[in-house]
Structures are given as structure tokens and as C-alpha cells.
N, CA, C and O atoms as a printed pandas DataFrame, in Angstrom:
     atom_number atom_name residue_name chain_id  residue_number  x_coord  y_coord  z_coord
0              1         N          UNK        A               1  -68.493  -20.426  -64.442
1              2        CA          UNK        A               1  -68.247  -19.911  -63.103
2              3         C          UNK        A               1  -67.365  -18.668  -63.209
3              4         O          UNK        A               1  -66.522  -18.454  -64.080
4              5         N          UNK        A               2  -67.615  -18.073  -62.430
5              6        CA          UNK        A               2  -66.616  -16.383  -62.273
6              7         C          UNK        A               2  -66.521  -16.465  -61.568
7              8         O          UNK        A               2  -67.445  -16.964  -60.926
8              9         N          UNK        A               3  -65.111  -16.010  -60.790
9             10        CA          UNK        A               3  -64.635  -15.654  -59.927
10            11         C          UNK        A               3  -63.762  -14.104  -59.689
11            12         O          UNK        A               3  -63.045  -13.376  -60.377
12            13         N          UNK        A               4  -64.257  -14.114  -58.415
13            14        CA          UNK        A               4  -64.712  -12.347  -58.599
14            15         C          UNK        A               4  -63.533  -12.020  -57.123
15            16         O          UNK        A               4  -63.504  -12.823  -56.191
16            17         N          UNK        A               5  -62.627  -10.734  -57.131
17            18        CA          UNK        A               5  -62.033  -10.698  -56.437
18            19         C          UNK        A               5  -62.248  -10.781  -55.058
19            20         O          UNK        A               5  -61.289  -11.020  -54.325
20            21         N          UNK        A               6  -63.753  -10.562  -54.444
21            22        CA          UNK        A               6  -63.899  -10.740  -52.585
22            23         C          UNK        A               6  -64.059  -12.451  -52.982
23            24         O          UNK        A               6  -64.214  -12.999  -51.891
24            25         N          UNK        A               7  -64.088  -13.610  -54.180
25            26        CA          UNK        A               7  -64.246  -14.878  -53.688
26            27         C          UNK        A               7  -62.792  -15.130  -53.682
27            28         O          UNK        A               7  -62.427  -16.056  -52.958
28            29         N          UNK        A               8  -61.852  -14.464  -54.372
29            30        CA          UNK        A               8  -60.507  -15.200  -54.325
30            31         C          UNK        A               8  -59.751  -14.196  -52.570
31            32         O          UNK        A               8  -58.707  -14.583  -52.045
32            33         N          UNK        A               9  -60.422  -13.203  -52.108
33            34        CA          UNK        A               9  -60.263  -12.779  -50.562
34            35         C          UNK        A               9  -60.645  -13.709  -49.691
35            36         O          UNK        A               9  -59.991  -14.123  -48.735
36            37         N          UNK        A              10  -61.844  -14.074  -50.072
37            38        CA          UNK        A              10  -62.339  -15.160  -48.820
38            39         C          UNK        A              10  -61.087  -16.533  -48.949
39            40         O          UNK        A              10  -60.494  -17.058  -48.007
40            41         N          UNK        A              11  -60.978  -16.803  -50.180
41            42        CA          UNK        A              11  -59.871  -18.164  -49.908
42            43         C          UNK        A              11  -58.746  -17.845  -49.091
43            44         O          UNK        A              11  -58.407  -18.521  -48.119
44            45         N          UNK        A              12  -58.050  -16.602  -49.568
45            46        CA          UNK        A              12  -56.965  -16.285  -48.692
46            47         C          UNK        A              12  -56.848  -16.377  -47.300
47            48         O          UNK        A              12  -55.960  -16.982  -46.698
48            49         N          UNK        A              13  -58.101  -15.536  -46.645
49            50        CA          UNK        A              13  -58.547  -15.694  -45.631
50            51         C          UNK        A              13  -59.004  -16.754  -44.931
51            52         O          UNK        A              13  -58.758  -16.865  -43.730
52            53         N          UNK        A              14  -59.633  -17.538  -45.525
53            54        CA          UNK        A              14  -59.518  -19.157  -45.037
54            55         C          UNK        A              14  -58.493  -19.572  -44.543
55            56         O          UNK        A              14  -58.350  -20.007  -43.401
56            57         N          UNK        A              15  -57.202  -19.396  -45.908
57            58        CA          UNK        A              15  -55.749  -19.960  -45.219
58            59         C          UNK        A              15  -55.182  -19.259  -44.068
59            60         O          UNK        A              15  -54.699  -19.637  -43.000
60            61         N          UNK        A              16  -55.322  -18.501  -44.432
61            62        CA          UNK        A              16  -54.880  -17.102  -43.141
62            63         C          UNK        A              16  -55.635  -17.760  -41.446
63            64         O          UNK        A              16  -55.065  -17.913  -40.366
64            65         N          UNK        A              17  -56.614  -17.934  -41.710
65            66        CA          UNK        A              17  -57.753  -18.317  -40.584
66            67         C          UNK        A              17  -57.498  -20.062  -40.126
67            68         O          UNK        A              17  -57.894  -20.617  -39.101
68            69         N          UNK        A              18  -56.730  -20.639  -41.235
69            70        CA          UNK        A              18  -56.617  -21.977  -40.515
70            71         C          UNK        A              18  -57.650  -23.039  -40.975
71            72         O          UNK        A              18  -57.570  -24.206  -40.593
72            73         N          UNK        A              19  -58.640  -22.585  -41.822
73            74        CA          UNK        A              19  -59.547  -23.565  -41.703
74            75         C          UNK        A              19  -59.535  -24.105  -43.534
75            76         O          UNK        A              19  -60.493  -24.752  -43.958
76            77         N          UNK        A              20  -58.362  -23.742  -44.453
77            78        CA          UNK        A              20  -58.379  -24.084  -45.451
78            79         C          UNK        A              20  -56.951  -24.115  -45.681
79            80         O          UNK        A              20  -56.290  -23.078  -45.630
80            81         N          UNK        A              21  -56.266  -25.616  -46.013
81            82        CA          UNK        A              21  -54.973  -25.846  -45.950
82            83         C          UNK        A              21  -53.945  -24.914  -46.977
83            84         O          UNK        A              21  -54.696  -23.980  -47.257
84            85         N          UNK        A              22  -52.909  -24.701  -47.547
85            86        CA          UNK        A              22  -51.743  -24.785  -48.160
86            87         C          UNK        A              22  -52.261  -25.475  -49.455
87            88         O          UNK        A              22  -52.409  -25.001  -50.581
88            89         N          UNK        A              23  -52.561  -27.075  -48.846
89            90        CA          UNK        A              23  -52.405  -27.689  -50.134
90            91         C          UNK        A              23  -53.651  -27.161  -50.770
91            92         O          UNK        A              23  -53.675  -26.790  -51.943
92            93         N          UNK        A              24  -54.657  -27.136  -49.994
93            94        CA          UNK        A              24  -56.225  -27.101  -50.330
94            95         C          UNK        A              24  -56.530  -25.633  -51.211
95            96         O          UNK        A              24  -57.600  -25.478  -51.800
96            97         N          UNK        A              25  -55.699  -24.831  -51.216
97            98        CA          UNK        A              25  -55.645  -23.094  -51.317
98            99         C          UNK        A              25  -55.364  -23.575  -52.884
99           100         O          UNK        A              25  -56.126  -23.686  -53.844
100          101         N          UNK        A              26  -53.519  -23.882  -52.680
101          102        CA          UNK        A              26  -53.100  -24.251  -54.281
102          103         C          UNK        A              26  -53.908  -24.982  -55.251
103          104         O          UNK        A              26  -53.837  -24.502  -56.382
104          105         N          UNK        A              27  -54.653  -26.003  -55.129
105          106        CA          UNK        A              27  -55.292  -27.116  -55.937
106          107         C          UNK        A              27  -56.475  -25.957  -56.278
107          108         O          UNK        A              27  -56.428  -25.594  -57.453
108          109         N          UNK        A              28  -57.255  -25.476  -55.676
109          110        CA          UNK        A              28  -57.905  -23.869  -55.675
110          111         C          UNK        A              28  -57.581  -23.117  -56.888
111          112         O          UNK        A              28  -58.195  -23.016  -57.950
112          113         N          UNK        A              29  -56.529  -22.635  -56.508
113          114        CA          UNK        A              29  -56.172  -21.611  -57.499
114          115         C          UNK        A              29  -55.414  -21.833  -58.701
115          116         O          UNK        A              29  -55.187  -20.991  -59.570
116          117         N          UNK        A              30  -54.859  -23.619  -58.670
117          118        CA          UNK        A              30  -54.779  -24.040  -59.735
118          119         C          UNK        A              30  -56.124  -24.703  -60.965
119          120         O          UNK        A              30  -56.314  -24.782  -62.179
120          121         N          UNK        A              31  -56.544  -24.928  -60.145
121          122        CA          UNK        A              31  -57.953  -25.536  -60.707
122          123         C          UNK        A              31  -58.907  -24.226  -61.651
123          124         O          UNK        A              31  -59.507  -24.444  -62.703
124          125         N          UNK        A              32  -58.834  -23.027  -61.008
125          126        CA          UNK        A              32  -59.352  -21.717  -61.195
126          127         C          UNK        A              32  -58.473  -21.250  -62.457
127          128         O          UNK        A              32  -59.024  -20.986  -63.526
128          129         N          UNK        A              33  -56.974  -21.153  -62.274
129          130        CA          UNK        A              33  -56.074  -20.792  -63.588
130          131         C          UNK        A              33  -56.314  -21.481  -64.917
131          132         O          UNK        A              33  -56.478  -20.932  -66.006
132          133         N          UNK        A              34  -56.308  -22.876  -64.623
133          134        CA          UNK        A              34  -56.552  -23.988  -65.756
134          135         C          UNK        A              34  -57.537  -24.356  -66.803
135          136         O          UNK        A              34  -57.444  -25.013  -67.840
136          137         N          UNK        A              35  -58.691  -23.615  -66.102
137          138        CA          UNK        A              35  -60.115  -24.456  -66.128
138          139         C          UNK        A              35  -60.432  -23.270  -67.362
139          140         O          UNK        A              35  -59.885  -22.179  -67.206
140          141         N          UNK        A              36  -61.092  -23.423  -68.282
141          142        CA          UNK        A              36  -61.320  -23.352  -69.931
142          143         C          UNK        A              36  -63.198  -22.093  -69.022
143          144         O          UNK        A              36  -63.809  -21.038  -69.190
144          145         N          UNK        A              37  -63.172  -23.440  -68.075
145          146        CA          UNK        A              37  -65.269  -23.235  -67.912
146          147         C          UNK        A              37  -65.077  -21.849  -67.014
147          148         O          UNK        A              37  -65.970  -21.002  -67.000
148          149         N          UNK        A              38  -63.647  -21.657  -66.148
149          150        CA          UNK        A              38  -63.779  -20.256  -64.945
150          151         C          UNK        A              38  -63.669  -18.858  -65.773
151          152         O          UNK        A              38  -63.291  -18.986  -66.937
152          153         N          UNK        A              39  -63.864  -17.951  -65.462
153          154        CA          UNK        A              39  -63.911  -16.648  -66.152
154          155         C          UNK        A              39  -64.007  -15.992  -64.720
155          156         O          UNK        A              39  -64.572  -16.341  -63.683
156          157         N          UNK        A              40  -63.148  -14.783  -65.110
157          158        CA          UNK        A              40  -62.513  -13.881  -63.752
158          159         C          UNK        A              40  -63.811  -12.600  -64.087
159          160         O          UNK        A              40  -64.465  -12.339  -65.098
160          161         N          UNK        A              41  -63.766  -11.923  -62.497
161          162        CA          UNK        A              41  -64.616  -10.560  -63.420
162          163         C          UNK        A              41  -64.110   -9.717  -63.818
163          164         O          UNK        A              41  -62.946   -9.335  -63.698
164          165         N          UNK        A              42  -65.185   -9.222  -64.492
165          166        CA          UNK        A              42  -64.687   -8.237  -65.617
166          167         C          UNK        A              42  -64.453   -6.958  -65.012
167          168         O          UNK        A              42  -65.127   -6.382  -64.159
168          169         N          UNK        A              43  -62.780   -6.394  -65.914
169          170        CA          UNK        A              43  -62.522   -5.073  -65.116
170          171         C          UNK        A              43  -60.955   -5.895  -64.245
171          172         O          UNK        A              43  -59.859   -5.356  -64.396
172          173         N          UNK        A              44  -61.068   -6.956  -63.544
173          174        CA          UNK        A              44  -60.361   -7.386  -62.453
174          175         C          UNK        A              44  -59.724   -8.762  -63.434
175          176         O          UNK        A              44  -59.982   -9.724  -62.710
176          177         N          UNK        A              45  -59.251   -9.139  -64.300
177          178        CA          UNK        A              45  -59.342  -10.144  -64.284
178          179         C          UNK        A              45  -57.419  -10.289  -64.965
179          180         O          UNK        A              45  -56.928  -11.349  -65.354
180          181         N          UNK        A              46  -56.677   -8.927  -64.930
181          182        CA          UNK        A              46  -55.299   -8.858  -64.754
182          183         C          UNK        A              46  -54.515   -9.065  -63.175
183          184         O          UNK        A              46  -53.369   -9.419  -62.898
184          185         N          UNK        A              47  -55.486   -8.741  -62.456
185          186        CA          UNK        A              47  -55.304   -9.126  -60.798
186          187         C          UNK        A              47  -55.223  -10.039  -60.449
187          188         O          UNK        A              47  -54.145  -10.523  -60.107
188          189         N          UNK        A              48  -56.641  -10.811  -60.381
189          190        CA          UNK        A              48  -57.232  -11.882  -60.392
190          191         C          UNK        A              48  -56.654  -13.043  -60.566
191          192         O          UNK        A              48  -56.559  -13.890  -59.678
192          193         N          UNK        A              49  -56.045  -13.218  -62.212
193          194        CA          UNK        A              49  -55.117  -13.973  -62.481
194          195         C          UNK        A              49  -53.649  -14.083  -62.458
195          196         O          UNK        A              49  -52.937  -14.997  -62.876
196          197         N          UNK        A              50  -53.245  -12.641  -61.718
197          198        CA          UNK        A              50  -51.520  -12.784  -61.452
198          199         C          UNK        A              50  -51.711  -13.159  -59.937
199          200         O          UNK        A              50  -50.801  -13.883  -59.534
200          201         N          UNK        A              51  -52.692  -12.839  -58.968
201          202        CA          UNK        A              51  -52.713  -13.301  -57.838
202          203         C          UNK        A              51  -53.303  -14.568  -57.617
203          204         O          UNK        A              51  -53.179  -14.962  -56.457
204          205         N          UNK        A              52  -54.232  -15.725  -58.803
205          206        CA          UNK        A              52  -54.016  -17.023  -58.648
206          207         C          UNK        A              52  -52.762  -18.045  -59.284
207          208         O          UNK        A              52  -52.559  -19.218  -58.971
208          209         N          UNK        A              53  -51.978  -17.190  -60.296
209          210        CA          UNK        A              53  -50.924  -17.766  -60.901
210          211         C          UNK        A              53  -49.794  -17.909  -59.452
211          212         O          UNK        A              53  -49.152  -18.955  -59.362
212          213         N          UNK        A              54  -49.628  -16.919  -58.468
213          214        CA          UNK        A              54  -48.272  -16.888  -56.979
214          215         C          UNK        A              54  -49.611  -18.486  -56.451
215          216         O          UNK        A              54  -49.414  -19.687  -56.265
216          217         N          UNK        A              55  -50.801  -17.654  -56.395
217          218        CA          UNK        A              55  -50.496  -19.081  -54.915
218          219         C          UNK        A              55  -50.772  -20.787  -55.599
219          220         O          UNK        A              55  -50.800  -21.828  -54.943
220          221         N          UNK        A              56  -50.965  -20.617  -57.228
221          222        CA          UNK        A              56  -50.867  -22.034  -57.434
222          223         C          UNK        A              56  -49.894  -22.623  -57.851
223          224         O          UNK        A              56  -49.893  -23.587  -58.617
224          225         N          UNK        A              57  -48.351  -21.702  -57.034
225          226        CA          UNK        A              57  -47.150  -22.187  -57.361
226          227         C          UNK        A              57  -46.764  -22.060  -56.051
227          228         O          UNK        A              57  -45.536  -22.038  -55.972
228          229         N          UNK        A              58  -47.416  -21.951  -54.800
229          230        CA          UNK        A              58  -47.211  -21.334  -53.635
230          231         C          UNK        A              58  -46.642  -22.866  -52.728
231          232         O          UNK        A              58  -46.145  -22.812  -51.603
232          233         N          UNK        A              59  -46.832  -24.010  -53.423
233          234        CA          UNK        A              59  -46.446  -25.198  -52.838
234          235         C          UNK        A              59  -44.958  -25.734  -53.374
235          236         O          UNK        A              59  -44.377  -26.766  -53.038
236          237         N          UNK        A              60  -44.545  -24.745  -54.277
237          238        CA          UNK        A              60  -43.247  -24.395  -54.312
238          239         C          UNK        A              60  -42.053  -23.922  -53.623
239          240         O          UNK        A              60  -41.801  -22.727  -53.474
240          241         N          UNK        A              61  -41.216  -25.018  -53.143
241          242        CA          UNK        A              61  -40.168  -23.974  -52.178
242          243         C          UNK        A              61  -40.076  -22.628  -52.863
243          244         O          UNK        A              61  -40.549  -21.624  -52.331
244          245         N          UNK        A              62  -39.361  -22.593  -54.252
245          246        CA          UNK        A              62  -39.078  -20.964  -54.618
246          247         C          UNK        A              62  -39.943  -20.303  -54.569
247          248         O          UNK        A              62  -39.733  -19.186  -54.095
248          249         N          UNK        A              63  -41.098  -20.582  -54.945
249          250        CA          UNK        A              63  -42.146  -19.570  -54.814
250          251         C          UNK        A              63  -42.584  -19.026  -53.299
251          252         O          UNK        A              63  -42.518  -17.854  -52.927
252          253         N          UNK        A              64  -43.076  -20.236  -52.469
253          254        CA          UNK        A              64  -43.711  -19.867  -51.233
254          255         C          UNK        A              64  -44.922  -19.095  -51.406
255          256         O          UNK        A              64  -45.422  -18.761  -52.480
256          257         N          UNK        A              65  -45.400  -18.810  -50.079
257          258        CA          UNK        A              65  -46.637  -17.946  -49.807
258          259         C          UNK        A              65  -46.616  -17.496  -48.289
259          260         O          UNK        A              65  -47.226  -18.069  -47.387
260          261         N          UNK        A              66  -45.593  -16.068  -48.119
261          262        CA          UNK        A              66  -45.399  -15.779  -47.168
262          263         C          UNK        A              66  -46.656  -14.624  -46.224
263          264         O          UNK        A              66  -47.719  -14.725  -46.837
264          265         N          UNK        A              67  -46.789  -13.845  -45.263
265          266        CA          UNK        A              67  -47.716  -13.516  -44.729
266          267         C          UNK        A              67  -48.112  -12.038  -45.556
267          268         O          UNK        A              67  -49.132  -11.590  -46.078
268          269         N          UNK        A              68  -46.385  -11.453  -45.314
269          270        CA          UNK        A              68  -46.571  -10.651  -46.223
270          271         C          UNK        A              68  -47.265  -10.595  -47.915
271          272         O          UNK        A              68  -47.665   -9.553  -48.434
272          273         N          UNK        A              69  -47.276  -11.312  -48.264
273          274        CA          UNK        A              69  -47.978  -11.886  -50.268
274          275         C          UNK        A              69  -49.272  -11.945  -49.225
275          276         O          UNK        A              69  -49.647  -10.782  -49.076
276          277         N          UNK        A              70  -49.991  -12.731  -48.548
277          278        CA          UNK        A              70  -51.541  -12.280  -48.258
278          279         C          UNK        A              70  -51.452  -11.340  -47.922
279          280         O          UNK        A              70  -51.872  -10.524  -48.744
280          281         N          UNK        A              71  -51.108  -10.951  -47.093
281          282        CA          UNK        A              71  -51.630   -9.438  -46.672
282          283         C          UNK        A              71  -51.615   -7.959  -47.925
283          284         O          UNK        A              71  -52.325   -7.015  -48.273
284          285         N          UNK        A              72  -50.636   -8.428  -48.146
285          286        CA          UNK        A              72  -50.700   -7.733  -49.764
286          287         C          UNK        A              72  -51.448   -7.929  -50.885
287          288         O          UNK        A              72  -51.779   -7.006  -51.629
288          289         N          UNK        A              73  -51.760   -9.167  -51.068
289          290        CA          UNK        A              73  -52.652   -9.738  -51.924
290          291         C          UNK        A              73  -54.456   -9.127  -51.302
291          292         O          UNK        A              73  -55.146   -8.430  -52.046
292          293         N          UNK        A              74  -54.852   -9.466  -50.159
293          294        CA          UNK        A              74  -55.784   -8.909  -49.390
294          295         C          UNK        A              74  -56.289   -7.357  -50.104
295          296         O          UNK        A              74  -57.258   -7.053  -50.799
296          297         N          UNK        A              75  -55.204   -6.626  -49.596
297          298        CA          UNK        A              75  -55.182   -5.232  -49.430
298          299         C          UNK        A              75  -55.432   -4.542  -51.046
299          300         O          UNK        A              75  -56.321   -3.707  -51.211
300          301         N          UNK        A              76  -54.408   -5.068  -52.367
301          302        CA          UNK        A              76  -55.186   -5.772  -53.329
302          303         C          UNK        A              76  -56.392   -5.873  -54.473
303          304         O          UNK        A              76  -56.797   -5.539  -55.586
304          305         N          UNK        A              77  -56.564   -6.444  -53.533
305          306        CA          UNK        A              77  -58.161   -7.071  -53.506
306          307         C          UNK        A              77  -59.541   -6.485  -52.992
307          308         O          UNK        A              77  -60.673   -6.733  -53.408
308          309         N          UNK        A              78  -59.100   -5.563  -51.885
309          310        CA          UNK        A              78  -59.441   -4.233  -51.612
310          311         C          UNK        A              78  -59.994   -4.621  -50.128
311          312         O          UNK        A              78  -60.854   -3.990  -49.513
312          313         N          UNK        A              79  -59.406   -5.643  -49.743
313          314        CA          UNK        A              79  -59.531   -5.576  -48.033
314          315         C          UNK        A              79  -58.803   -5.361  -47.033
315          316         O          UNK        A              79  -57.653   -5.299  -47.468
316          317         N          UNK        A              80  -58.803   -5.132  -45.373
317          318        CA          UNK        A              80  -57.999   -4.717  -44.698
318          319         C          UNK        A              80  -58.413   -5.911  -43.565
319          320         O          UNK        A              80  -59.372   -6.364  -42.939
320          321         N          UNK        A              81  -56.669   -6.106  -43.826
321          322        CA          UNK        A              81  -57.017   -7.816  -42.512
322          323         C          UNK        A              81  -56.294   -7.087  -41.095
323          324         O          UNK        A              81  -55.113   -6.743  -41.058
324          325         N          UNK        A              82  -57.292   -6.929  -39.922
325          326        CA          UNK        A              82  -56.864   -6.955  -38.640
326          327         C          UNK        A              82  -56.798   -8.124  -37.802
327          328         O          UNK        A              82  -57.819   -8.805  -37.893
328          329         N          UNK        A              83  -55.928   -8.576  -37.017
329          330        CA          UNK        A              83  -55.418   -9.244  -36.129
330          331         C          UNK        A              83  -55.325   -9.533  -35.015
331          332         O          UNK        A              83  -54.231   -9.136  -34.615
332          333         N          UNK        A              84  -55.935  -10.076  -34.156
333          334        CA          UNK        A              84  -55.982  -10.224  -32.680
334          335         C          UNK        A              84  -55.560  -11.214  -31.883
335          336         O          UNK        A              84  -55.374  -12.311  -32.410
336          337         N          UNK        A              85  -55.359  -11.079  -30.700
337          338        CA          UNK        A              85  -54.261  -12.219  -30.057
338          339         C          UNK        A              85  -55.137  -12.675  -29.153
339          340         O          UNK        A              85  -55.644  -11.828  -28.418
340          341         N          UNK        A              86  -55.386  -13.574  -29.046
341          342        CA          UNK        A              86  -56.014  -14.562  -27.549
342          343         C          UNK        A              86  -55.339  -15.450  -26.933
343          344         O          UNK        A              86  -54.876  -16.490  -27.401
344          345         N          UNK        A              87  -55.254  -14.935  -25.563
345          346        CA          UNK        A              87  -55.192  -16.276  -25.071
346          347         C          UNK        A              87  -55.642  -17.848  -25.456
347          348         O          UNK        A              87  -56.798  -18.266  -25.519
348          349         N          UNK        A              88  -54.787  -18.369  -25.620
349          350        CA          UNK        A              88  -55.598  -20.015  -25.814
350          351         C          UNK        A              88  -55.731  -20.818  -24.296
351          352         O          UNK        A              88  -56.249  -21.933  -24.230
């Protein structure tokens, strides 16, 4: 399996979006660091792996995973996250 920097954007964005937990993100990007069988892509894979090494320590008080680290991480990664407010 490879993992390629817009699949480790979409996870972020999941968490960002609510529909993929904290815990669910870390076990993610620990599972991805660990794993012998994952391979990052090529070209990206000094990124790749310093930005899954923060969030699979991100269930760490010291570490954390504040808005700023995604949005930075995002940007990155080579995306631009906009924001909108709704009424609920």
C-alpha cells in the first residue's frame, strides 16, 4: 500500500470535518508509520512521514494536534482549507 500525500489530506480533513475521530486519525497514522507492507510516495515520503510521526503522537497531552498543525499540515500537503459558518 502507498500512501500518497492528498490520502494523508483527506484524513486530516476527515478530522477537521468531524466525521473521523482523534482516536481514529492516530491509530491511522500509527498503523501507516509502523507497518513494514505501507510505502509513502515517492519524492514525498520526508513529509509524509514527519507529518504521520505529530499526529500518531497527537493523543499525547505534550504533543497534541492543534488547528493550527492541520492547517499547516494541509497547506503542506499542498491544499487550501476554507471555512464557513452556518447556522445550526
Amino acid at each position: 500500500m502507498v500512501i500518497t500525500k492528498e490520502d494523508l489530506g483527506k484524513k486530516i480533513f476527515a478530522y477537521i470535518q468531524g466525521t473521523l475521530s482523534q482516536a481514529e486519525l492516530v491509530k491511522w497514522a500509527e498503523d501507516a508509520f509502523f507497518n513494514d507492507d505501507v510505502e509513502f510516495a515517492t519524492g514525498d515520503e520526508g513529509l509524509i512521514r514527519d507529518i504521520l510521526g505529530h499526529l500518531g503522537a497527537a493523543d499525547v497531552k505534550q504533543f497534541g494536534l492543534t488547528w493550527e498543525d492541520c492547517k499547516a499540515y494541509l497547506h503542506a500537503l499542498g491544499f487550501a482549507l476554507h471555512v464557513e459558518l452556518e447556522k445550526a
